[in-house]
C-alpha positions in Angstrom: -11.4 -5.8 30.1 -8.0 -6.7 30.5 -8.3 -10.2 28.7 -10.1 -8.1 26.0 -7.3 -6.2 25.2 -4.8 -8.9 25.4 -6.9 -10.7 22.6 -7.1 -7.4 20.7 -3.5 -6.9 20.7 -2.1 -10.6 19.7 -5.6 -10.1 17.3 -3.4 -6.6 16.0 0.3 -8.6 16.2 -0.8 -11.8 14.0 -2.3 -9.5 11.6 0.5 -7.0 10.9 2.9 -10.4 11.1 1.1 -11.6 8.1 0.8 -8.7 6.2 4.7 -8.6 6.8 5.6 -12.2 5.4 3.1 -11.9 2.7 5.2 -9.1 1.5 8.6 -10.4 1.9 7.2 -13.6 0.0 5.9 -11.7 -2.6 9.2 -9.5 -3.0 11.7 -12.3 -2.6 9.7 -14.9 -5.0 8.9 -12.5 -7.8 13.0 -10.7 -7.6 13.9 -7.5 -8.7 12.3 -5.7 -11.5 14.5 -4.3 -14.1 15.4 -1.2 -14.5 17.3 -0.6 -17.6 15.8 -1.3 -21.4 19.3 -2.7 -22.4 19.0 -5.4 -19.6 16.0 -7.0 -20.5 16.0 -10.0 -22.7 14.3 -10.0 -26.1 11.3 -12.2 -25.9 7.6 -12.3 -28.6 5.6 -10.3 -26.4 5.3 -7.8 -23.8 2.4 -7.8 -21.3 1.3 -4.4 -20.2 -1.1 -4.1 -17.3 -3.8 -1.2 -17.0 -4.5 1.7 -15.3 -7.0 4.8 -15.7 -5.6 7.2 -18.2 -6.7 10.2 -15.7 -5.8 10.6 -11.9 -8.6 10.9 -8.9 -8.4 14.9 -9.4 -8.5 14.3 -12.8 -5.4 15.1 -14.6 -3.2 12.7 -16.6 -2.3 9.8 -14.9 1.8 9.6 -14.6 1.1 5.6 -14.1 -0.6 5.2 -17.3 1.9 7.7 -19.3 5.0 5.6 -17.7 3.6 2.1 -18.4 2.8 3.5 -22.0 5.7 4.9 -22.6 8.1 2.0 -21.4 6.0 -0.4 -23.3 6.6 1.3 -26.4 10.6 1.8 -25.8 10.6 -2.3 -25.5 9.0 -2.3 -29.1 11.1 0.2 -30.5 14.4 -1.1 -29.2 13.6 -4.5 -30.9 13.0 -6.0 -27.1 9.2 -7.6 -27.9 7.5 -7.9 -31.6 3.8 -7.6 -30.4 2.1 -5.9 -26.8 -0.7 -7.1 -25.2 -2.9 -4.5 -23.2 -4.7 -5.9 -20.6 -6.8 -4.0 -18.6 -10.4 -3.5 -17.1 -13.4 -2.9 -19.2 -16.6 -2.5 -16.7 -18.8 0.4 -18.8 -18.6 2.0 -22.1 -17.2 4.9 -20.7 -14.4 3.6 -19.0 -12.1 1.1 -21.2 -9.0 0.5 -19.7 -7.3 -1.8 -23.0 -8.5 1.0 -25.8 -7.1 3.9 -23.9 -4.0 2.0 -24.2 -3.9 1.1 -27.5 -4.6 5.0 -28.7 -1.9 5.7 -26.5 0.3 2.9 -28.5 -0.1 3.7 -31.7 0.3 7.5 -31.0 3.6 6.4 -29.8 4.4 5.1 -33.1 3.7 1.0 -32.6 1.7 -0.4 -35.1 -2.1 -1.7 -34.0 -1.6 -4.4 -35.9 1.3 -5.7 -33.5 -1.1 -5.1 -30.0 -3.8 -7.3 -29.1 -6.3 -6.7 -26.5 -7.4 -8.2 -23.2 -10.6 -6.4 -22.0 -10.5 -8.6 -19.1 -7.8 -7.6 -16.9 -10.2 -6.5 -14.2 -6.9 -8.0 -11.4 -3.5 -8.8 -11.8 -4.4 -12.2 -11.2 -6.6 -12.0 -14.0 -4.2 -10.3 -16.5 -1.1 -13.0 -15.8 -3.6 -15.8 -15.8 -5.3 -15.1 -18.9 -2.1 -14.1 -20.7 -1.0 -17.9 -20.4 -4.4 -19.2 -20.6 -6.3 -17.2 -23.5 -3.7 -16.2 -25.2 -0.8 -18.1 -25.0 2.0 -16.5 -23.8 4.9 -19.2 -22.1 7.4 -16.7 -21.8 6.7 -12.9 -22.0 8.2 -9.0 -20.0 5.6 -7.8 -17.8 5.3 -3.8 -17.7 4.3 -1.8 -14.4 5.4 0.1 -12.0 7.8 -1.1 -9.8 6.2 -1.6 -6.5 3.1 -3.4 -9.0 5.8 -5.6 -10.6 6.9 -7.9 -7.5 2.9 -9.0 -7.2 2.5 -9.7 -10.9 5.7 -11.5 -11.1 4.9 -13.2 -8.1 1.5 -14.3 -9.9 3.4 -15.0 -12.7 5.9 -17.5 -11.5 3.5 -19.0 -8.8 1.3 -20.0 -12.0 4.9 -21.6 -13.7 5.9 -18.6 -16.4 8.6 -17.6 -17.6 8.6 -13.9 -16.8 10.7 -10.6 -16.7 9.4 -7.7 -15.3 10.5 -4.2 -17.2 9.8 -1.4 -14.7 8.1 1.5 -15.9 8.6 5.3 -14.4 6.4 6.6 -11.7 5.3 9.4 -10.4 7.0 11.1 -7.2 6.0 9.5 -4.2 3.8 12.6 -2.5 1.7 11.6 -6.0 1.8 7.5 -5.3 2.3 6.7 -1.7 -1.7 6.2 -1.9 -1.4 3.8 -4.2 1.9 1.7 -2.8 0.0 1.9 0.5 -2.9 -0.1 -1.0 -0.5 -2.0 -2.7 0.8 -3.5 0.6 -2.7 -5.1 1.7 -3.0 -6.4 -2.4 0.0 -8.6 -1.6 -1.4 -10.4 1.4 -4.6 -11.0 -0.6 -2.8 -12.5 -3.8 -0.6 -14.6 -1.0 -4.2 -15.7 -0.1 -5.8 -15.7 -3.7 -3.5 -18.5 -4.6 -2.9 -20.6 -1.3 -6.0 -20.7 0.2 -8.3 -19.3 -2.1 -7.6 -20.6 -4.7 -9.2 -17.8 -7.2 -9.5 -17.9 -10.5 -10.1 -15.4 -13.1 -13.7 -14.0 -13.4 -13.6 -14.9 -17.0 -11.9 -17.0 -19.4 -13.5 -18.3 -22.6 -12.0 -19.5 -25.4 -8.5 -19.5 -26.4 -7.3 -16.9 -28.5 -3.4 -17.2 -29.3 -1.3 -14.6 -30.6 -0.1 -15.4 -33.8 3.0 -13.6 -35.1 
């Protein structure tokens, strides 16, 4: 019994040690998000990543109103020309990308100036496809904060040029569920790209943004 809970706890120790250094990795590879619009360097396009448009209990999600609303404020100040929405698509009744482009354009951008991804099911997925489907070298990545450091991470790991241009969030008694998760999806992109080696669920054919 004794030898059983020995194992257990090094078994506990070397996991909580890896969950640790796959986060500082994560944080100190992918560097800061910014914070202020003035501070971020004009570049084409902006890639904003998806999110329900309602919580768990229903009401507006504060995620998906700060990422839409940040997105737009890069367009508007003359930071990006065009906004690709990339989010998850899995049923006709829940379409991550044309929630956001509704939002978009009732925030004054132009649908002609945002493009699409119904693909995004992952972050991996989202940065992947962004350089692979359609293009994109050198683009501002919109999230959260706390989402940012992954999808930079991804980003950069895959050999973009990326800034990331942190959206507001909610207060934390309304996101703390979400961070926590957040945690464990660092280890598994750590993993996703150095042992796993994952790719996107789907690709196809390229589609580049033309200007």
């Amino acid at each position: 019994m004794r030898r059983l809970l020995l194992t257990l706890l090094l078994c506990g120790l070397l996991s909580v040690s890896l969950i640790v250094l796959a986060n500082a990795l994560v944080m100190v590879r992918a560097g800061a998000p910014v914070q202020e619009l003035e501070h971020v360097a004009a570049v084409d396009v902006a890639l904003v990543l998806g999110t329900s448009q309602w919580s768990v209990e229903g009401h507006p999600n504060r995620h998906f109103a700060g990422r839409m609303d940040a997105v737009a404020a890069l367009y508007h100040a003359g930071k990006v020309r065009h906004i690709l929405a990339s989010g998850a698509n899995p049923e006709i009744y829940y379409n991550e990308p044309q929630r956001m482009l509704e939002a978009l354009v009732e925030r004054g951008v132009p649908e002609s100036d945002i493009t699409l991804d119904f693909a995004g099911r992952r972050t991996l997925d989202s940065v992947v496809r962004a350089h692979r489907v359609f293009g994109l070298e050198r683009f501002v990545v919109v999230s959260q904060p706390y989402h940012l450091y992954r999808a930079m991470y991804l980003a950069r790991a895959h050999g973009l040029q990326v800034q990331g241009y942190a959206a507001a969030q909610p207060p934390l008694a309304e996101r703390w569920r979400v961070e926590l998760r957040e945690i464990m999806a660092r280890l598994l992109a750590v993993l996703d790209l150095h042992v796993l080696h994952t790719a996107p669920q789907m690709l196809g054919e390229p589609e580049p943004i033309r200007l």
